[in-house]
C-alpha positions in Angstrom: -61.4 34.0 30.0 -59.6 32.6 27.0 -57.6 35.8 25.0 -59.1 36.3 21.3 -56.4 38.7 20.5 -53.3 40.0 22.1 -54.8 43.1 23.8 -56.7 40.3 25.9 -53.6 39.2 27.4 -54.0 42.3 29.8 -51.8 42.3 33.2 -55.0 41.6 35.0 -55.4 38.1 32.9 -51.3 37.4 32.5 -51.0 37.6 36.6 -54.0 35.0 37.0 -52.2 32.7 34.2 -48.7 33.0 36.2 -49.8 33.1 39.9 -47.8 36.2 40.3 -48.6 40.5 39.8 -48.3 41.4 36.7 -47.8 45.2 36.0 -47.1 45.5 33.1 -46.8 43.9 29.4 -45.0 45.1 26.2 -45.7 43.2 22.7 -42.1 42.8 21.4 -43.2 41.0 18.9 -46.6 39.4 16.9 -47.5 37.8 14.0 -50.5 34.9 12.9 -50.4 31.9 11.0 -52.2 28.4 12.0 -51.8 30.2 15.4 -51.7 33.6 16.7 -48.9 34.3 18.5 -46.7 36.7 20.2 -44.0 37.6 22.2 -44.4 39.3 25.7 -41.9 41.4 27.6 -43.3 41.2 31.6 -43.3 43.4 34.6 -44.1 42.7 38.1 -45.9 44.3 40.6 -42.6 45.0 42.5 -41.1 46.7 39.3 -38.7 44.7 38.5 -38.2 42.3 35.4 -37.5 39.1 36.2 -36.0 36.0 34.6 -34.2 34.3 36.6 -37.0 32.1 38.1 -39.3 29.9 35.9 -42.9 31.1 37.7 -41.4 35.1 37.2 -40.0 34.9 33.5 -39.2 38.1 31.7 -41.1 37.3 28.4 -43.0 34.4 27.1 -44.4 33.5 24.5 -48.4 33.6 23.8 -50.4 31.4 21.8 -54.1 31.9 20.7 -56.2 31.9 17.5 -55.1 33.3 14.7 -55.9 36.8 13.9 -57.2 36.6 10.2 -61.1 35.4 10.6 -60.8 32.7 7.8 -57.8 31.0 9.2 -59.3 30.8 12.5 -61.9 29.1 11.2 -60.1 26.9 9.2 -57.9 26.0 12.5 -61.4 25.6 14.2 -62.9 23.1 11.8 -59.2 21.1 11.7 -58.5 21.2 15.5 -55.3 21.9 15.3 -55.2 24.6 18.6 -57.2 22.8 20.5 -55.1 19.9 20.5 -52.1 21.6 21.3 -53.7 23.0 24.5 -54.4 19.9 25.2 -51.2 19.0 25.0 -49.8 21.2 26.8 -51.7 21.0 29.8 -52.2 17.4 30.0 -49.3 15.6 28.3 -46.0 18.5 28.0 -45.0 17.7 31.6 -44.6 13.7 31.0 -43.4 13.3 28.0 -39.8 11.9 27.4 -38.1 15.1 25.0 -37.6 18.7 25.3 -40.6 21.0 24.9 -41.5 24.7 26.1 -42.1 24.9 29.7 -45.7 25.6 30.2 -47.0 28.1 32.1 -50.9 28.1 31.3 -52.6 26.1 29.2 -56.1 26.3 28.7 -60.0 25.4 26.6 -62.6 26.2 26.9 -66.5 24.4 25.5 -67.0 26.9 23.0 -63.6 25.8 21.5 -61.4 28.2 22.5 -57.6 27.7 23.6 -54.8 29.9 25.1 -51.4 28.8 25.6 -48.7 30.7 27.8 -45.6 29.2 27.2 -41.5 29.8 27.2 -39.7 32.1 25.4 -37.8 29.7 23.9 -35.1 32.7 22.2 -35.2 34.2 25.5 -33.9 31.1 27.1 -31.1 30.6 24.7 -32.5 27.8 22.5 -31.3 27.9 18.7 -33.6 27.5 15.6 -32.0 25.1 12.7 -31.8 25.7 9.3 -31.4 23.3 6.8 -28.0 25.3 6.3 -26.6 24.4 9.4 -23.1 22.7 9.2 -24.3 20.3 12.2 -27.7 19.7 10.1 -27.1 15.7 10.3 -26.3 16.0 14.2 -29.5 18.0 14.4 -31.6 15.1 12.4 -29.8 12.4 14.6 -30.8 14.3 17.8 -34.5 14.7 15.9 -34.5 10.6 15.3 -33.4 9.8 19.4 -36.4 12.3 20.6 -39.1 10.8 18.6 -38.2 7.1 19.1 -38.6 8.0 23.1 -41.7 9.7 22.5 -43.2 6.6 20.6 -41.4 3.9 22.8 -43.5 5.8 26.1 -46.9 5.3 23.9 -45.9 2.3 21.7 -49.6 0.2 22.4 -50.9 2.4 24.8 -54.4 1.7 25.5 -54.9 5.6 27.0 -54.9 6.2 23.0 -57.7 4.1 22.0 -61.6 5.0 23.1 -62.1 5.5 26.5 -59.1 6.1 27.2 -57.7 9.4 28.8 -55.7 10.2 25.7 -58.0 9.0 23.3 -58.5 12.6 22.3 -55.8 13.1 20.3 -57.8 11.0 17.2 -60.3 13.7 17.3 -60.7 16.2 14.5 -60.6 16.7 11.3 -56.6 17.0 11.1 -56.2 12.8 11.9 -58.5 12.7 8.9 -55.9 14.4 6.4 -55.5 11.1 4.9 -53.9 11.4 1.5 -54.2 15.4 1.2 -56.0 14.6 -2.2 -57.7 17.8 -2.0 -54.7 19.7 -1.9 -52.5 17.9 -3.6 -55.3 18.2 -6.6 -54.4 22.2 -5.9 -50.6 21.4 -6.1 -50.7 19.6 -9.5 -52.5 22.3 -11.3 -50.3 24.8 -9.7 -47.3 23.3 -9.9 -47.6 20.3 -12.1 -45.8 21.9 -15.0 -42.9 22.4 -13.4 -42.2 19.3 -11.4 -41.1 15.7 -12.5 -42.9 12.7 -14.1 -43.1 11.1 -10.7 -44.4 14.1 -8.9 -47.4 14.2 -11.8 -47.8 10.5 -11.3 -47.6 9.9 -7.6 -50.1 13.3 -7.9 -52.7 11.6 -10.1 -52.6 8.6 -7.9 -53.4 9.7 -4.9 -56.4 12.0 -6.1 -57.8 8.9 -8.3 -57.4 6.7 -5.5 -57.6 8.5 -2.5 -59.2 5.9 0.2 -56.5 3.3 -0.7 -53.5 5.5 -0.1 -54.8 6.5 2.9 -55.3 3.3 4.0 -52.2 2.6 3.5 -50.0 5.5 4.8 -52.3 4.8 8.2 -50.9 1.0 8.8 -48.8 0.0 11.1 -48.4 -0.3 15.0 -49.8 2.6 16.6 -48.2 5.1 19.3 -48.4 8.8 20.1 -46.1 11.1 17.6 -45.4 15.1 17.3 -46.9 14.6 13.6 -45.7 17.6 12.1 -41.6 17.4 13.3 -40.4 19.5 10.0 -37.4 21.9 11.1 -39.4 24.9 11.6 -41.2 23.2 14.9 -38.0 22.0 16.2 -35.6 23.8 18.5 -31.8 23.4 20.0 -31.4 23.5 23.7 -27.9 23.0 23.9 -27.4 20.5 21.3 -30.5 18.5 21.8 -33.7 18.7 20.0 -37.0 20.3 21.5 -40.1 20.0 19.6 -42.7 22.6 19.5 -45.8 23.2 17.5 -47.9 20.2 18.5 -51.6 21.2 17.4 -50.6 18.1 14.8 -50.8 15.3 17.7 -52.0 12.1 16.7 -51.8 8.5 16.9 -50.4 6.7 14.3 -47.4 4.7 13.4 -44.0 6.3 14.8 -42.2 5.6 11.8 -44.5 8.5 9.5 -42.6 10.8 11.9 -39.3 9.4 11.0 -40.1 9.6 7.6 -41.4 13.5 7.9 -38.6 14.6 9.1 -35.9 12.7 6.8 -38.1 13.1 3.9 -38.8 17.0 3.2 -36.4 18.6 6.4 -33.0 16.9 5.5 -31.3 18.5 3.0 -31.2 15.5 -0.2 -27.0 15.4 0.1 -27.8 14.8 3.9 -30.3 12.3 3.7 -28.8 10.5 1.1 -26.0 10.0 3.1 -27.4 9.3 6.3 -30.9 8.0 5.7 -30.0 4.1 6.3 -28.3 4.9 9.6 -31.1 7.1 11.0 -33.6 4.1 10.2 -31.1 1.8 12.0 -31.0 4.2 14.8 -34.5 4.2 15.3 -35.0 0.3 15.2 -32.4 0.0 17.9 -33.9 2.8 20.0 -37.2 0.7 19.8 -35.5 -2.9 20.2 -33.6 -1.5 23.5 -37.2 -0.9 25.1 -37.9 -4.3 23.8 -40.0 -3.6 20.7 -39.2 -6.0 18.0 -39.2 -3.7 13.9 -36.8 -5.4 11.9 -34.7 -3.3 9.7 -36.2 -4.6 6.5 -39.7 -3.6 7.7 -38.4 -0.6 9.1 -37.0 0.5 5.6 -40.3 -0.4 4.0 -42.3 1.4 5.7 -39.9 4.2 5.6 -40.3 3.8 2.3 -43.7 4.0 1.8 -44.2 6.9 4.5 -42.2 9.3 2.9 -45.0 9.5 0.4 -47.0 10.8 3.8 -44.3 13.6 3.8 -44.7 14.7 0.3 -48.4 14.9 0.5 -47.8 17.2 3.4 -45.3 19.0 1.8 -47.3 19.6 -1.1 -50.1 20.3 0.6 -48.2 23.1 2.1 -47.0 24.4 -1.0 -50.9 24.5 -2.7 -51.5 27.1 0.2 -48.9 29.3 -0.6 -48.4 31.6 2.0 -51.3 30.6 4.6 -49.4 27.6 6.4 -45.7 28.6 5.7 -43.5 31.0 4.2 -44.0 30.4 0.7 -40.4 29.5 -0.1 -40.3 26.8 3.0 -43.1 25.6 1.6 -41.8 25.1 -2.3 -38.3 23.7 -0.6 -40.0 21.0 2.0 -42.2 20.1 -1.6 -38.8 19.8 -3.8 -37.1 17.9 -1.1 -39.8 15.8 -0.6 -40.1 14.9 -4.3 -36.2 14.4 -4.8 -36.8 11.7 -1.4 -39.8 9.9 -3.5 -38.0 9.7 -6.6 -34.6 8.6 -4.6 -36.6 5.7 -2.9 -38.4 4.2 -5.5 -41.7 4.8 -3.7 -44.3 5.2 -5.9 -42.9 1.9 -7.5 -43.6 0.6 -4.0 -46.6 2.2 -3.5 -48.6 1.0 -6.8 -47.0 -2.6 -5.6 -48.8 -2.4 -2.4 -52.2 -1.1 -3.9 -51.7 -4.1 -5.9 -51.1 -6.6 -3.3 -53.8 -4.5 -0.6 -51.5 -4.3 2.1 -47.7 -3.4 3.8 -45.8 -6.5 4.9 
């Protein structure tokens, strides 16, 4: 049975999904966004409350469709929980960073998904905050992760048709292209009160949708998180752990770079930083013997940040119903101060002239 709500989650249903008696289950916490989800305090059919041992944890942390009927179908249409269950259960255990252990995972053909999953608080993990003295250490740690996650896929033929991973190119989310649609929602919203290039780099990518797309798509393709902003990223002792992968997809690695760096790192931080990340990356990927120069590698940086603003603003057209409303505005401001810093609708209306990157 795949839980609609968290009543489902009974200790009948948690003791098949952990292989051990449950007793007993107490909702210490619960809230819904592009996922239900909800925290679970556990106890076992010998009374006691365990934690010590990974198959017998003390809480964890459910994940199902979200509560509100028109967000679930929203999610439904877009993909986005089905993918990460797929993630979880076929991919989590192999892949080269940090993520929740997983303790269930599951779909079913009607397109449901449940996901049972580590309490990441209860294990001790931190949450960053663009606040955080160590924010640049955090963003370094981000940069190392992802470059191992897209050296392990970098070419990998499981991606393409036929092969075992080539699910992660289904749905509607790897069609998000440009966001035109909500962008278009951003720029009468908000198009007052932004800049000249936010109006501009706005109006082009709703006139000329296709092309952008096109364009923010190019490149060598791998496997990336595809949504690494700092509110699906966790500390475990220094070292970043990504969560929040309904966004899986193949594409190239360096729109992950440019996520992050774009609408996460605070400007002062990226502006100081931003050409040694890229650097780091490229020398991540040239130690496992893939060739990006650093002149590419800044292009495309470039050009990719655009990806993250069109995300970010994308975001901030739904107000409240895919983050907080004030993460939202913030990842859209940064992301507008990191376009206007790089010169990249400059580059951008360059490459639509020209047709291509590189």
């Amino acid at each position: 049975m795949i839980p609609l709500d968290v009543a489902d989650a009974t200790p009948a249903w948690l003791s098949g999904a952990l292989g051990r008696e449950v007793a007993g289950v107490d909702v210490l916490a619960a809230h819904s966004g592009t996922t239900g989800r909800a925290r679970l305090g556990l106890r076992y059919g010998d009374g006691s409350v365990v934690g010590a041992t990974s198959d017998a944890p003390a809480s964890v942390f459910l994940k199902l469709a979200p509560f509100d009927e028109r967000q679930r179908s929203f999610v439904d249409m877009v993909g986005l929980g089905v993918a990460e269950a797929r993630f979880y259960g076929e991919v989590a255990a192999t892949v080269p960073v940090r993520v929740p252990d997983v303790y269930c995972a599951r779909i079913d053909d009607a397109g449901g998904y449940v996901m049972l999953l580590e309490d990441l608080e209860a294990s001790g993990c931190r949450f960053p905050s663009t606040h955080d003295e160590g924010i640049a250490d955090t963003i370094a740690s981000v940069v190392d992760g992802l470059g191992r996650l897209h050296v392990q896929h970098w070419g990998d033929p499981r991606l393409e048709d036929g092969g075992d991973l080539s699910w992660v190119r289904d749905g509607y989310r790897v069609a998000f292209g440009s966001g035109a649609r909500f962008v278009e929602r951003a720029l009468t919203a908000f198009g007052d009160q932004m800049s000249p290039t936010f109006r501009r780099l706005a109006e082009i990518t709703i006139d000329r949708p296709a092309d952008v797309a096109a364009l923010l798509a190019a490149g060598p393709p791998t496997m990336i998180h595809g949504d690494p902003h700092l509110g699906n990223l966790f500390l475990d002792d220094g070292e970043a752990g990504f969560f929040d992968w309904g966004m899986v997809w193949r594409a190239t690695g360096m729109r992950d770079i440019a996520y992050v760096l774009g609408s996460s790192a605070p400007t002062e931080v990226r502006r100081a930083h931003e050409r040694e990340w890229v650097r780091q990356y490229v020398e991540l990927l040239a130690a496992s013997g893939i060739e990006l120069s650093l002149d590419d590698a800044w292009e495309q940086y470039r050009l990719l940040v655009i990806y993250s603003w069109n995300s970010a603003t994308s975001t901030a057209a739904m107000g409240s119903r895919w983050q907080a409303v004030d993460v939202g505005r913030g990842g859209m401001a940064r992301a507008t101060t990191s376009v206007e810093d790089l010169e990249s609708v400059e580059l951008l209306e360059c490459l639509l002239e020209r047709g291509s990157l590189g």
